[in-house]
C-alpha positions as CSV (number, residue, x, y, z in Angstrom):
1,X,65.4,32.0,111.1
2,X,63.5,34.6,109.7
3,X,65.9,38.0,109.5
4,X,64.6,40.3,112.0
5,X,63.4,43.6,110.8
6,X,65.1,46.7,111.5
7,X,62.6,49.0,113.0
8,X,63.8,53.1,112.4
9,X,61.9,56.1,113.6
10,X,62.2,59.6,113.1
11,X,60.0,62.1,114.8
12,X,59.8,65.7,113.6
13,X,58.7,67.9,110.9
14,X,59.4,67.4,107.2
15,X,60.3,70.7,106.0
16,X,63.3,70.4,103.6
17,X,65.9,71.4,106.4
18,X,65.2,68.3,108.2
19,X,66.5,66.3,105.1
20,X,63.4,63.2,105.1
21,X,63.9,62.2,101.9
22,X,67.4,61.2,103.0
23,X,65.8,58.7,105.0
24,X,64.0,56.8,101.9
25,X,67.3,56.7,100.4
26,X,69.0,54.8,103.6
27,X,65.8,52.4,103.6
28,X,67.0,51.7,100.1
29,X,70.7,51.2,101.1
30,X,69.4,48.7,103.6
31,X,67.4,46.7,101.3
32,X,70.3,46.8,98.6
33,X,72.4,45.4,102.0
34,X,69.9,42.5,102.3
35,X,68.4,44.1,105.4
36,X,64.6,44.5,106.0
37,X,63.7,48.0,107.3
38,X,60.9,49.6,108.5
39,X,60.9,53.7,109.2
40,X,58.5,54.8,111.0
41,X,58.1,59.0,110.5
42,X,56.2,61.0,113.3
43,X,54.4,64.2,113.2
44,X,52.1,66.4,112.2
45,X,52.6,65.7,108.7
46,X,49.6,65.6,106.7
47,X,48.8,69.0,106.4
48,X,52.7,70.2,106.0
49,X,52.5,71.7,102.4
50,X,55.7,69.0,101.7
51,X,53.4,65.9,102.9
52,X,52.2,65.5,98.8
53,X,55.7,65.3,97.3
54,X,56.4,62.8,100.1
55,X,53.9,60.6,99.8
56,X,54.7,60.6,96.0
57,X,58.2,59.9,96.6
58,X,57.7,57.2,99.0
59,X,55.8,55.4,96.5
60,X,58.2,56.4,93.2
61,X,60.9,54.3,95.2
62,X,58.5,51.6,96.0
63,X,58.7,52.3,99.2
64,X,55.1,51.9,100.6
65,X,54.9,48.7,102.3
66,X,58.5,50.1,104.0
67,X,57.5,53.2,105.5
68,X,54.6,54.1,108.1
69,X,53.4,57.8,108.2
70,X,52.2,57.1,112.0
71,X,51.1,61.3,111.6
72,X,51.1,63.3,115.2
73,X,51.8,61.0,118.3
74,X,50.7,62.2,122.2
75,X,53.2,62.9,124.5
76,X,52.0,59.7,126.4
77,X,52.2,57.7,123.4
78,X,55.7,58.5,122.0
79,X,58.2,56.9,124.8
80,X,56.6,53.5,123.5
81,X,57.4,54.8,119.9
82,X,61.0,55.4,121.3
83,X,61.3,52.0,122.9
84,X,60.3,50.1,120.2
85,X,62.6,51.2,117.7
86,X,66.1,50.1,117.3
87,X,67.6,53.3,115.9
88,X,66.1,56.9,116.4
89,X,67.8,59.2,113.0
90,X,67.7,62.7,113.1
91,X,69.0,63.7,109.5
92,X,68.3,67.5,109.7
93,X,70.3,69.8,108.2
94,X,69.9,72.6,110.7
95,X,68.2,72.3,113.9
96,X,67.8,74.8,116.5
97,X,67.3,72.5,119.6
98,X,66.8,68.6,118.2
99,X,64.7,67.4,121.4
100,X,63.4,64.5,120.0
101,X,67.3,63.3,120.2
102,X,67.2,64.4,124.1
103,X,63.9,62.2,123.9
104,X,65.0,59.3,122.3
105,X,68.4,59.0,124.6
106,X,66.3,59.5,127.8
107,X,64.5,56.3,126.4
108,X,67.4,54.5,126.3
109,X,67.4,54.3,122.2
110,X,70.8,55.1,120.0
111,X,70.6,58.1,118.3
112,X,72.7,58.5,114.9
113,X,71.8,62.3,114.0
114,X,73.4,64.9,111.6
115,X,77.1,66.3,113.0
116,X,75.6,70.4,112.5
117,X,74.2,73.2,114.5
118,X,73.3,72.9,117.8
119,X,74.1,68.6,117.5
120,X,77.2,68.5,119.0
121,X,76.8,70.6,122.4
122,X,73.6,68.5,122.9
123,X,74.8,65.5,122.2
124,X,78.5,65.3,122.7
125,X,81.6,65.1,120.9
126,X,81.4,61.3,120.9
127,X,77.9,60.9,119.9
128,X,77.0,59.4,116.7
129,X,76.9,62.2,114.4
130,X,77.1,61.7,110.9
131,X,78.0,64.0,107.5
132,X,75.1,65.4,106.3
133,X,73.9,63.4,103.6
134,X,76.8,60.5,103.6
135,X,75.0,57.5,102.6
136,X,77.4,55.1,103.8
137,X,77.9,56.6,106.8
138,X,74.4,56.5,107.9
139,X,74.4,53.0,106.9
140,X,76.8,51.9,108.4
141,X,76.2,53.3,111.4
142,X,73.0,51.9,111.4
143,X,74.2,48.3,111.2
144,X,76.8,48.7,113.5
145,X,74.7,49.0,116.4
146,X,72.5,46.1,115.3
147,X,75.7,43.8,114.5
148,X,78.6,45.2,116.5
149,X,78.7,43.7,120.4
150,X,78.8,46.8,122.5
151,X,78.2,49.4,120.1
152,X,74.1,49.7,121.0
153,X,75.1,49.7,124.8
154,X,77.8,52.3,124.2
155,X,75.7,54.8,122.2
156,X,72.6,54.7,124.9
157,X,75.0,54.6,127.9
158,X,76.1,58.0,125.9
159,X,72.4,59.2,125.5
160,X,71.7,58.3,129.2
161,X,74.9,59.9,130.6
């Protein structure tokens, strides 16, 4: 049958700290793996003075059809957002809080999110938390919890705990 495709969401701003563009470049390491990918980016986007530049970029790579810009989502809407996707990332370089990655684990969704700042007291020491930046990494931890038996049950039964 039909491959299934991988449905990723990030929710949160897009200032450079919070490292989006990152994300286009692991929806192309996907693709070059053979695996479809959808990222889904929520927020209040379109009138962040960064939204231009990223629209631009996500159609330099070719990337349009790949990527939804779903723009600001109601607090009643976005557990559904949550639930639907099969990966939550959380690529920022330096985050005070991170409560979308509180969010996304109390939805029962694996988080993969960036091993900096306030990260690893909010999410533990055996959390998915990646190098900033490391391509493979993200990738691969991406597909493990779509391929690996366990590894999606492990990482929520983390979030949940």
């Amino acid at each position: 049958g039909r491959e299934e495709r991988i449905a990723l969401l990030y929710v949160g701003g897009i200032d450079p700290r919070k490292n989006v563009p990152f994300l286009l470049s692991i929806l192309e390491e996907l693709h070059r793996a053979g695996r479809k990918a959808q990222l889904v980016l929520v927020g209040r986007h379109e009138k962040e003075r960064e939204y231009p530049a990223l629209v631009a970029e996500i159609n330099r790579r070719g990337l349009t059809d790949d990527v939804t810009l779903a723009g600001f989502v109601s607090d009643e809407e976005l557990p559904g957002y949550y639930r639907a996707a099969d990966v939550v990332l959380f690529p920022s370089l330096y985050e005070g809080f991170g409560f979308p990655v509180l969010e996304a684990m109390a939805c029962g969704v694996p988080v993969l999110a960036g091993r900096n700042s306030s990260m690893p007291e909010l999410y533990g020491s055996e959390g998915e938390l990646l190098s900033d930046s490391d391509l493979s990494a993200w990738t691969g931890g991406i597909l493990a919890v779509l391929d690996e038996s366990g590894r999606r049950e492990a990482l929520v039964a983390h979030g949940l705990k």
